[in-house]
Backbone atoms as SQL, in Angstrom:
CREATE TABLE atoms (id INTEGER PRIMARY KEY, chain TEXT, resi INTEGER, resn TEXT, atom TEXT, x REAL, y REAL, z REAL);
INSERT INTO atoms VALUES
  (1, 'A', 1, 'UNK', 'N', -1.528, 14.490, 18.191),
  (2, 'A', 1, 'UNK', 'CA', -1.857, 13.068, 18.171),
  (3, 'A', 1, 'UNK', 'C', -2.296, 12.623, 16.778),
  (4, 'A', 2, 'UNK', 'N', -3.160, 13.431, 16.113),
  (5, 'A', 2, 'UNK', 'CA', -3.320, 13.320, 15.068),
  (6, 'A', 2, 'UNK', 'C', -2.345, 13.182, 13.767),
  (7, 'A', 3, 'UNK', 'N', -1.429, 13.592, 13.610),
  (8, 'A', 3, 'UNK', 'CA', -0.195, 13.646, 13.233),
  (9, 'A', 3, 'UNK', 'C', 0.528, 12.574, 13.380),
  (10, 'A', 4, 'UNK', 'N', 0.756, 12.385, 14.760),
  (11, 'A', 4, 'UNK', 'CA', 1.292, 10.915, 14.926),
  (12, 'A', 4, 'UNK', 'C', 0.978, 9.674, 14.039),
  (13, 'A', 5, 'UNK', 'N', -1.041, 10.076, 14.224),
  (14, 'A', 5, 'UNK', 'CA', -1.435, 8.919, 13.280),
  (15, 'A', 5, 'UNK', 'C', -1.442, 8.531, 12.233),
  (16, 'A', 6, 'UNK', 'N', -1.339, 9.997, 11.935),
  (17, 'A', 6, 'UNK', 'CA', -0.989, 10.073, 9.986),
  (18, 'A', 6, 'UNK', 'C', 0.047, 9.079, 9.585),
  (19, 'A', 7, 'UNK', 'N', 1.573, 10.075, 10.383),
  (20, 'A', 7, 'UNK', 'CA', 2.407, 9.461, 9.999),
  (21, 'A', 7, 'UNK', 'C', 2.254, 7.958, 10.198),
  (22, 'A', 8, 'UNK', 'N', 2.220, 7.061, 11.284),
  (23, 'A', 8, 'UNK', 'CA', 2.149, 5.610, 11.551),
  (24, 'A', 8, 'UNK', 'C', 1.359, 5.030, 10.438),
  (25, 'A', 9, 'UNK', 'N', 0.299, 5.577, 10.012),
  (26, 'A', 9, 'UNK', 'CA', -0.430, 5.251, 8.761),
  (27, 'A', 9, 'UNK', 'C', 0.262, 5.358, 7.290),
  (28, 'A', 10, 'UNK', 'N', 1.000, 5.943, 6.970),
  (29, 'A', 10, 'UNK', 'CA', 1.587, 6.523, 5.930),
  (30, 'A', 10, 'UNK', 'C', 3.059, 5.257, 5.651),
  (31, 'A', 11, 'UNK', 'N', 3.520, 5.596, 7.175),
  (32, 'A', 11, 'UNK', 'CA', 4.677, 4.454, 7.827),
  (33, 'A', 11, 'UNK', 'C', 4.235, 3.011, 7.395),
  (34, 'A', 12, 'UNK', 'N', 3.054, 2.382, 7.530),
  (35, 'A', 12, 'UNK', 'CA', 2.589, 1.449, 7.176),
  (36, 'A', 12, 'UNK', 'C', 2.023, 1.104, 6.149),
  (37, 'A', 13, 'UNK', 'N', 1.604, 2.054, 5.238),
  (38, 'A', 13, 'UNK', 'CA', 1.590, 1.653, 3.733),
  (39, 'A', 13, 'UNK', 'C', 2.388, 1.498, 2.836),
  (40, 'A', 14, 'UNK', 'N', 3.935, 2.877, 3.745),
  (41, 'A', 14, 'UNK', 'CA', 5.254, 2.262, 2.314),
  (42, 'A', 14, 'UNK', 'C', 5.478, 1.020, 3.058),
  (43, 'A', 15, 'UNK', 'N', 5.106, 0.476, 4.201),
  (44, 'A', 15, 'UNK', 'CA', 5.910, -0.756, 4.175),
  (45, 'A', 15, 'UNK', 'C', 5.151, -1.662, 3.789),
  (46, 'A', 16, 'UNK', 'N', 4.052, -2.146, 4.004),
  (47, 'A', 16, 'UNK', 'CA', 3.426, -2.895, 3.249),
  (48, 'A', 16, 'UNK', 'C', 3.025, -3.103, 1.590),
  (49, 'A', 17, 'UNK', 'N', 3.214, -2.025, 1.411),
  (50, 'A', 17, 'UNK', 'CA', 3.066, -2.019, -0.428),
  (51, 'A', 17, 'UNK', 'C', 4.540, -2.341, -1.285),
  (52, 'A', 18, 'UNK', 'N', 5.730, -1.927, -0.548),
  (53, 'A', 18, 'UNK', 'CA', 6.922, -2.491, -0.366),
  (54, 'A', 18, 'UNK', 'C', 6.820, -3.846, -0.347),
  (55, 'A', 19, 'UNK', 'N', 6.571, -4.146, 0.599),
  (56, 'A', 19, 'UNK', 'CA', 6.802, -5.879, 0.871),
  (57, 'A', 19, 'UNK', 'C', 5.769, -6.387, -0.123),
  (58, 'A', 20, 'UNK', 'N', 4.703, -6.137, -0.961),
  (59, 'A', 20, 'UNK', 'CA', 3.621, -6.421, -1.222),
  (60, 'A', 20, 'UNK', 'C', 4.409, -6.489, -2.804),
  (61, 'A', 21, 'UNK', 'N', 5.085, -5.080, -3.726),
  (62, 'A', 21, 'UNK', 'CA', 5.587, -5.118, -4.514),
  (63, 'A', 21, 'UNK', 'C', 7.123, -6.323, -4.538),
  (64, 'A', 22, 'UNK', 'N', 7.924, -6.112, -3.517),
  (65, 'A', 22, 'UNK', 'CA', 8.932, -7.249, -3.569),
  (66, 'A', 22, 'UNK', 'C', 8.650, -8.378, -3.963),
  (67, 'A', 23, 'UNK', 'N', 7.778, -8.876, -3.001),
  (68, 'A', 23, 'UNK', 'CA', 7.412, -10.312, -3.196),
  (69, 'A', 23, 'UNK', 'C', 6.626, -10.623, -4.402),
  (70, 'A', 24, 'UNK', 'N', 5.818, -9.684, -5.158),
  (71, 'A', 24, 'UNK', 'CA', 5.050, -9.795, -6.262),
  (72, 'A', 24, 'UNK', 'C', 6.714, -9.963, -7.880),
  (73, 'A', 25, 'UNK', 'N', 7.588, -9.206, -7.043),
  (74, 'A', 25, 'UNK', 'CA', 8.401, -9.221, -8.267),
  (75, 'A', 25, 'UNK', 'C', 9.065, -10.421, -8.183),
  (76, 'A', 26, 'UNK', 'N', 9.070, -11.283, -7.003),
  (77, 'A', 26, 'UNK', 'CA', 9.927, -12.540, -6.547),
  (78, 'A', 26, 'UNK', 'C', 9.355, -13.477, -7.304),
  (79, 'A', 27, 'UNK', 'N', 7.623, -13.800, -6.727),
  (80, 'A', 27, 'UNK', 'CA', 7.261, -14.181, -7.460),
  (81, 'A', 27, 'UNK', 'C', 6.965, -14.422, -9.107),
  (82, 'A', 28, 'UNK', 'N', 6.926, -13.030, -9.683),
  (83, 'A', 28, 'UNK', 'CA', 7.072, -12.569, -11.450),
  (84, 'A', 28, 'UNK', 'C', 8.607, -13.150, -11.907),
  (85, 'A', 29, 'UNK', 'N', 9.164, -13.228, -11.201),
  (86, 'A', 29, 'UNK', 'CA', 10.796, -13.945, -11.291),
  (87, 'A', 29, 'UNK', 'C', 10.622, -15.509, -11.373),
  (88, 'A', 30, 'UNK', 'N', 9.828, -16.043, -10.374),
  (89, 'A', 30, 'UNK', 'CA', 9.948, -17.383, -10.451),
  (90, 'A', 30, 'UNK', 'C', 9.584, -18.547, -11.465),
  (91, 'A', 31, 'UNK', 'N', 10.205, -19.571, -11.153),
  (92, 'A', 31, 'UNK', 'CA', 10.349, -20.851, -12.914),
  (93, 'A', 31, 'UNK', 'C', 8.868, -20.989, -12.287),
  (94, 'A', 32, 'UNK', 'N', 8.257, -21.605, -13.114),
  (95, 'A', 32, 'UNK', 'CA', 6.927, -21.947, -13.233),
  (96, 'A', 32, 'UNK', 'C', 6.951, -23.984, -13.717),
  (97, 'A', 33, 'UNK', 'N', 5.924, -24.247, -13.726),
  (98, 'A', 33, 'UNK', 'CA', 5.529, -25.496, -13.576),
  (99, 'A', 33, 'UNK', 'C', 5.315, -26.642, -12.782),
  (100, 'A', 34, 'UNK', 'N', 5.199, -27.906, -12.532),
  (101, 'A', 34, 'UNK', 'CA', 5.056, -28.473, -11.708),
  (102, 'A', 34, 'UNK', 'C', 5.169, -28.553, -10.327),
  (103, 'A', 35, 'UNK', 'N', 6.647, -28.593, -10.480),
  (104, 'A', 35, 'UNK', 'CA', 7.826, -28.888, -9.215),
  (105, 'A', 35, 'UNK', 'C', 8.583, -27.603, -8.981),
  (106, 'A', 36, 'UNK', 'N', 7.717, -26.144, -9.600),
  (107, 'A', 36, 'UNK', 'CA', 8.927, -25.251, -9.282),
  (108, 'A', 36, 'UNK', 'C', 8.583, -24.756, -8.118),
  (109, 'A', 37, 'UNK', 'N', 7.334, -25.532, -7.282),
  (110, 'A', 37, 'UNK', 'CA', 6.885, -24.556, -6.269),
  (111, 'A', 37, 'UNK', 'C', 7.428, -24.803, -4.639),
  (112, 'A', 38, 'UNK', 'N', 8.261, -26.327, -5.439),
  (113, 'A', 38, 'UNK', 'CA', 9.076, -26.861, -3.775),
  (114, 'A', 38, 'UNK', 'C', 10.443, -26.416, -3.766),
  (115, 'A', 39, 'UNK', 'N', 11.038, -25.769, -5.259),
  (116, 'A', 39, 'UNK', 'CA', 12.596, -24.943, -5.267),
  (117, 'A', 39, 'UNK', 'C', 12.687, -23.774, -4.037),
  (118, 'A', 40, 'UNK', 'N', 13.698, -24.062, -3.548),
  (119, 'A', 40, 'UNK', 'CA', 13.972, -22.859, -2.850),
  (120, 'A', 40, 'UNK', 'C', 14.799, -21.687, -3.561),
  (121, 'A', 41, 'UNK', 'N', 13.740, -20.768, -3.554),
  (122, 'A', 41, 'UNK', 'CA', 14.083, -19.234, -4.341),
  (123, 'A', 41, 'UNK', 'C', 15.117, -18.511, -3.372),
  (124, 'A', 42, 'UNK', 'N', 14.977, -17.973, -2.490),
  (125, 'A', 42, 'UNK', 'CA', 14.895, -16.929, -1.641),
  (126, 'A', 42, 'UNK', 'C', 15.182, -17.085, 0.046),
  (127, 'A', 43, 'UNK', 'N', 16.146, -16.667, 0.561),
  (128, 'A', 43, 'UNK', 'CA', 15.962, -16.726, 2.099),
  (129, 'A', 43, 'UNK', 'C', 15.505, -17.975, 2.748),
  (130, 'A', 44, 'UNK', 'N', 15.567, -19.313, 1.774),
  (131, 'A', 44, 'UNK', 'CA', 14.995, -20.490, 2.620),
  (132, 'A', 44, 'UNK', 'C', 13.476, -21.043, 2.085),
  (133, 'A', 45, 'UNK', 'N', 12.910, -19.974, 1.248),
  (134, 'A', 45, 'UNK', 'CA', 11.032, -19.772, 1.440),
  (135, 'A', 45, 'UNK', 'C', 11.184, -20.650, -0.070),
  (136, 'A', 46, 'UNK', 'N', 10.489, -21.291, -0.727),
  (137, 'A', 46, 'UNK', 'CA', 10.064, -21.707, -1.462),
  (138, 'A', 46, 'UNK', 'C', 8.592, -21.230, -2.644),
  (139, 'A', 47, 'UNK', 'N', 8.207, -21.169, -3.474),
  (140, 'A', 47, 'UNK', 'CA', 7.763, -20.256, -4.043),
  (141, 'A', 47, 'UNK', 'C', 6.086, -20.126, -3.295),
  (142, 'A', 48, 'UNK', 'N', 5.790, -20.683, -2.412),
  (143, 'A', 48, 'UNK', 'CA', 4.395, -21.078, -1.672),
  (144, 'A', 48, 'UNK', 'C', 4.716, -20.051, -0.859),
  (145, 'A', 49, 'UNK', 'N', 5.540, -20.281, -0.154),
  (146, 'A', 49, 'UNK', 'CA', 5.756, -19.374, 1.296),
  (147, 'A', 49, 'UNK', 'C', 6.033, -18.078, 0.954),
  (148, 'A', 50, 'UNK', 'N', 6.821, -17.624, -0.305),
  (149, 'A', 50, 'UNK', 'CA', 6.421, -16.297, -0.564),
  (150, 'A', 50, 'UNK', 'C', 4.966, -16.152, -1.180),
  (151, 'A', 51, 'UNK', 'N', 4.589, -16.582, -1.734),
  (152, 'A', 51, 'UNK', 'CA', 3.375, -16.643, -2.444),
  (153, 'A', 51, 'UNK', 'C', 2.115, -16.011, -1.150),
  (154, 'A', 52, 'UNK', 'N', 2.442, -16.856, 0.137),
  (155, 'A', 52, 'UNK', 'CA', 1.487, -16.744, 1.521),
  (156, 'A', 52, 'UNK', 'C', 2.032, -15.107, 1.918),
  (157, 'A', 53, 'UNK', 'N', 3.364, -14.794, 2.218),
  (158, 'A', 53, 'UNK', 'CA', 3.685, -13.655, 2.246),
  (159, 'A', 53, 'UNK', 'C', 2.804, -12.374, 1.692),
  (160, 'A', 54, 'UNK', 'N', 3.243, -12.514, 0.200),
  (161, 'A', 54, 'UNK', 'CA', 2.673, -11.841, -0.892),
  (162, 'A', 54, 'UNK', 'C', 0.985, -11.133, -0.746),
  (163, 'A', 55, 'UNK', 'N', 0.360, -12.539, -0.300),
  (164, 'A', 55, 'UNK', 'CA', -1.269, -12.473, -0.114),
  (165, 'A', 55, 'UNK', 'C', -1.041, -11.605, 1.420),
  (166, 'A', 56, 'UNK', 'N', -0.515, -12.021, 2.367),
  (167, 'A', 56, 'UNK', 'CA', -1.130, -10.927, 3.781),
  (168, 'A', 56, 'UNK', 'C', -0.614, -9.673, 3.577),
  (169, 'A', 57, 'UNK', 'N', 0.728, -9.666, 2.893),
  (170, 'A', 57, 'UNK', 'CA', 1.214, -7.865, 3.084),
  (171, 'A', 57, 'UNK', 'C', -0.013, -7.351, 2.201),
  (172, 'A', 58, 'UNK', 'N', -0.655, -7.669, 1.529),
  (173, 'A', 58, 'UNK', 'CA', -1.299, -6.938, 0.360),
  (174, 'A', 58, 'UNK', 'C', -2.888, -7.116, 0.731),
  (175, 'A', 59, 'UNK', 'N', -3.002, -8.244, 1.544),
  (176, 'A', 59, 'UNK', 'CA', -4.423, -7.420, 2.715),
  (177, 'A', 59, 'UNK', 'C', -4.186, -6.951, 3.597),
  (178, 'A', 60, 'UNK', 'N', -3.007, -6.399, 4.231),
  (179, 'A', 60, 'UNK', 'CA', -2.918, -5.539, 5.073),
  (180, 'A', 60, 'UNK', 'C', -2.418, -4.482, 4.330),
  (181, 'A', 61, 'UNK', 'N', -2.071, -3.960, 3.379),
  (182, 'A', 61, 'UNK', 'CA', -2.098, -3.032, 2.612),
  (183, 'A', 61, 'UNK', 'C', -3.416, -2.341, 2.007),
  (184, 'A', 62, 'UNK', 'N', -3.816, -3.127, 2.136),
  (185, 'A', 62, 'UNK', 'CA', -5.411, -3.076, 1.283),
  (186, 'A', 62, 'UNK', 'C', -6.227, -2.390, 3.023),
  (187, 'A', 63, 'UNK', 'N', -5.903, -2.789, 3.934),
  (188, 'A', 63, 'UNK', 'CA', -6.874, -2.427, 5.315),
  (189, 'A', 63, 'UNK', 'C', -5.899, -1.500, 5.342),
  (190, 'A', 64, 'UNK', 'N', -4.813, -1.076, 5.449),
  (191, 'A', 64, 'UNK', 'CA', -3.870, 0.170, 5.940),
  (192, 'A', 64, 'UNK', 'C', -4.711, 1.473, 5.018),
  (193, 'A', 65, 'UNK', 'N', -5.191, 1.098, 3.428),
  (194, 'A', 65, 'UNK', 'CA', -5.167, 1.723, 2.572),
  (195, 'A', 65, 'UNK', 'C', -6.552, 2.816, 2.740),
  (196, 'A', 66, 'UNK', 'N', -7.388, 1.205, 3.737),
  (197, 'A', 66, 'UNK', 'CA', -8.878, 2.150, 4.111),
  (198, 'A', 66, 'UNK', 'C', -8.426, 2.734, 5.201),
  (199, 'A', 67, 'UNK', 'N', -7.864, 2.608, 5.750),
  (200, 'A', 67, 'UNK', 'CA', -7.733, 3.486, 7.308),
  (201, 'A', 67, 'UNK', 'C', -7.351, 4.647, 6.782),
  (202, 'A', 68, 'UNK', 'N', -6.888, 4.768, 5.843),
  (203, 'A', 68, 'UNK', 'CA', -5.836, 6.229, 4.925),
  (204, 'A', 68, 'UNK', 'C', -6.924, 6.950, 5.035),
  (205, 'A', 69, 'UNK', 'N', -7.949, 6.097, 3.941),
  (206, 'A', 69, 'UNK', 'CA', -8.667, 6.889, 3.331),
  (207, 'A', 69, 'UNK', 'C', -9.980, 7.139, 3.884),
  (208, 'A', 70, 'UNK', 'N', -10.290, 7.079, 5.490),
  (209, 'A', 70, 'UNK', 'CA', -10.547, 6.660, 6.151),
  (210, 'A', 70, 'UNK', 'C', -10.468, 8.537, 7.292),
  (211, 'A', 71, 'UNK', 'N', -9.132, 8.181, 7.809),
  (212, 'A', 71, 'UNK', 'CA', -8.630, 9.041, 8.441),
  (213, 'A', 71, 'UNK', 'C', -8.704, 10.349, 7.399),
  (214, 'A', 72, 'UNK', 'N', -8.572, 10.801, 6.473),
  (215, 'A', 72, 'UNK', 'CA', -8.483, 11.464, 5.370),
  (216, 'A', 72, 'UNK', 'C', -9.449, 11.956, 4.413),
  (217, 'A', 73, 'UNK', 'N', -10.345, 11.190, 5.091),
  (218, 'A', 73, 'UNK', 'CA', -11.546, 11.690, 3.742),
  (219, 'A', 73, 'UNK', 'C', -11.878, 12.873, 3.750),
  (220, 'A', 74, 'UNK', 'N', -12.017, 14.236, 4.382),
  (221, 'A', 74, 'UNK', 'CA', -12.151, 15.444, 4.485),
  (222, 'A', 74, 'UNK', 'C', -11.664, 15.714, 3.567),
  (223, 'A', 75, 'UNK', 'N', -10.138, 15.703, 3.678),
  (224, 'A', 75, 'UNK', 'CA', -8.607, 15.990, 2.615),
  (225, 'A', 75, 'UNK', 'C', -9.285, 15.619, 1.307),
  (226, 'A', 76, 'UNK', 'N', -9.743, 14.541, 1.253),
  (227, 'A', 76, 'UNK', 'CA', -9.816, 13.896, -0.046),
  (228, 'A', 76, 'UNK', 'C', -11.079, 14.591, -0.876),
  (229, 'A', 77, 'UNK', 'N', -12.368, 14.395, -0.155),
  (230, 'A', 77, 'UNK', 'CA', -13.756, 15.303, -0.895),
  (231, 'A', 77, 'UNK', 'C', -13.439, 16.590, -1.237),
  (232, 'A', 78, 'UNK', 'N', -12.568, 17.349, -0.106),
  (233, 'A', 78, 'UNK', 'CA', -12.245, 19.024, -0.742),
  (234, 'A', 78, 'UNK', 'C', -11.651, 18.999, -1.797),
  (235, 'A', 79, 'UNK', 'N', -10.631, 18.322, -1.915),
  (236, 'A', 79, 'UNK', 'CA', -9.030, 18.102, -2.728),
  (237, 'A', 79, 'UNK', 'C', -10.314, 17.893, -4.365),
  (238, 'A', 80, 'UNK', 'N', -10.682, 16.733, -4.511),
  (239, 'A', 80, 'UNK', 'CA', -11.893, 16.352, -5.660),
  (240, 'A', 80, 'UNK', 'C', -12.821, 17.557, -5.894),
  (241, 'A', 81, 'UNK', 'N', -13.090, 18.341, -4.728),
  (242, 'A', 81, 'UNK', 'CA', -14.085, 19.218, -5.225),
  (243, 'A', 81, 'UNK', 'C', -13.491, 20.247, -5.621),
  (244, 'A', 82, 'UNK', 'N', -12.571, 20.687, -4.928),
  (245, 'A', 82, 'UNK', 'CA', -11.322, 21.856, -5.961),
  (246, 'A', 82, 'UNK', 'C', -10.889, 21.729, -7.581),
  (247, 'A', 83, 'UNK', 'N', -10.975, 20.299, -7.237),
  (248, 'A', 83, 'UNK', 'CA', -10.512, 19.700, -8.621),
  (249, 'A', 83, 'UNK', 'C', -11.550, 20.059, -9.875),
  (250, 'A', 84, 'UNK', 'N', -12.988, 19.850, -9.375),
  (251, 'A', 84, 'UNK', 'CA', -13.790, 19.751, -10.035),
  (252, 'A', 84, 'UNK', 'C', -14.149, 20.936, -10.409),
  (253, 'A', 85, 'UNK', 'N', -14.120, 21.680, -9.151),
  (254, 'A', 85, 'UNK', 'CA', -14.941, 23.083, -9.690),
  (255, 'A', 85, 'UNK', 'C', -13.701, 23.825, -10.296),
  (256, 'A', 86, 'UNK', 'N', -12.313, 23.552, -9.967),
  (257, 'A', 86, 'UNK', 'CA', -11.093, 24.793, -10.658),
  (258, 'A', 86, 'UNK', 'C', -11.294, 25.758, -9.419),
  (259, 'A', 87, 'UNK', 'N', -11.238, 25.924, -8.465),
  (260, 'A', 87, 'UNK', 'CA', -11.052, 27.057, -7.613),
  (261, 'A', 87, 'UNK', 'C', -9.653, 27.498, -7.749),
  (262, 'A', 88, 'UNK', 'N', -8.962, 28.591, -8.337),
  (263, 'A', 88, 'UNK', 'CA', -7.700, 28.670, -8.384),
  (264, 'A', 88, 'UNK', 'C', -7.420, 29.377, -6.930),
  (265, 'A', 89, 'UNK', 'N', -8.083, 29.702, -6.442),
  (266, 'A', 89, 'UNK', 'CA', -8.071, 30.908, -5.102),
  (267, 'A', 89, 'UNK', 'C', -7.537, 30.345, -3.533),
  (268, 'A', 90, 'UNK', 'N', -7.893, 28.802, -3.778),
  (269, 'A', 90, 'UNK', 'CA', -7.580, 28.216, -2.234),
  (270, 'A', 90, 'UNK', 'C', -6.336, 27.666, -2.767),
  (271, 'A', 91, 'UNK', 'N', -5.109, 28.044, -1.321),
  (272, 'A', 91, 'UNK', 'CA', -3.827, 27.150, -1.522),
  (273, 'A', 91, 'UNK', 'C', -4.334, 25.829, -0.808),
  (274, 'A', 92, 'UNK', 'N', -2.626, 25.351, -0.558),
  (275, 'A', 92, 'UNK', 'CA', -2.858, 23.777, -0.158),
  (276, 'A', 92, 'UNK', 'C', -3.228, 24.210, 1.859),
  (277, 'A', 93, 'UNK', 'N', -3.012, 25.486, 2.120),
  (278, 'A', 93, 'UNK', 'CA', -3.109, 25.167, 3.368),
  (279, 'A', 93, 'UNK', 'C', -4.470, 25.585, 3.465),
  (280, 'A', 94, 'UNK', 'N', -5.417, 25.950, 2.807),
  (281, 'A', 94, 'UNK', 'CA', -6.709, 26.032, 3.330),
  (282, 'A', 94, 'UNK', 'C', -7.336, 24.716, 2.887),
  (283, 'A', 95, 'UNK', 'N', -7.019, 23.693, 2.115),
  (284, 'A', 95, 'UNK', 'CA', -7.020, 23.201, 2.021),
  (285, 'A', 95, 'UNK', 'C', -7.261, 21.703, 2.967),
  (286, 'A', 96, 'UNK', 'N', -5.973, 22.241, 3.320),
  (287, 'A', 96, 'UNK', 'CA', -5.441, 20.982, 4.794),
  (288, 'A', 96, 'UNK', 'C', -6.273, 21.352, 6.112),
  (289, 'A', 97, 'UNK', 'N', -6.650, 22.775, 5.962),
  (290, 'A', 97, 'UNK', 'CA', -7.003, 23.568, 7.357),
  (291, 'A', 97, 'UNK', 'C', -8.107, 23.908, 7.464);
């Protein structure tokens, strides 16, 4: 079960950081000034409506990101403390285990 969750978690950060990077590059693409924000860019959306896009994938990226790190923090304090001290002696599966 645990596993499951990983993955679904993992599943949901490439997609949200995906959609989060797309739309950030749509936007980095778009004309700028006054009136460029009622042009339609993209799929119909105008540079607002990706703009609204842009902002939720990337707070739900941002909440996917704590659940990671979240679900994971064990992984993560050992992983840092290996780091820190140089233990050359533990692999990755005592690690994980």
């Amino acid at each position: 079960m645990k596993h499951k969750i990983r993955g679904l978690v993992s599943l949901g950060l490439l997609i949200s950081w995906a959609i989060s990077a797309l739309t950030g590059f749509i936007l980095y693409l778009a004309p700028e000034g006054q009136r460029s924000g009622r042009a339609i860019l993209l799929f119909g959306l105008a540079k607002h409506g990706w703009s609204e896009i842009h902002t939720w994938a990337s707070f739900l990226a941002l909440g996917i990101t704590l659940l990671h790190i979240i679900i994971d923090w064990h992984i993560l304090v050992t992983v840092i403390k290996l780091l820190i001290r140089g233990d050359k002696n533990k692999n990755s599966y005592d690690i994980l285990h």
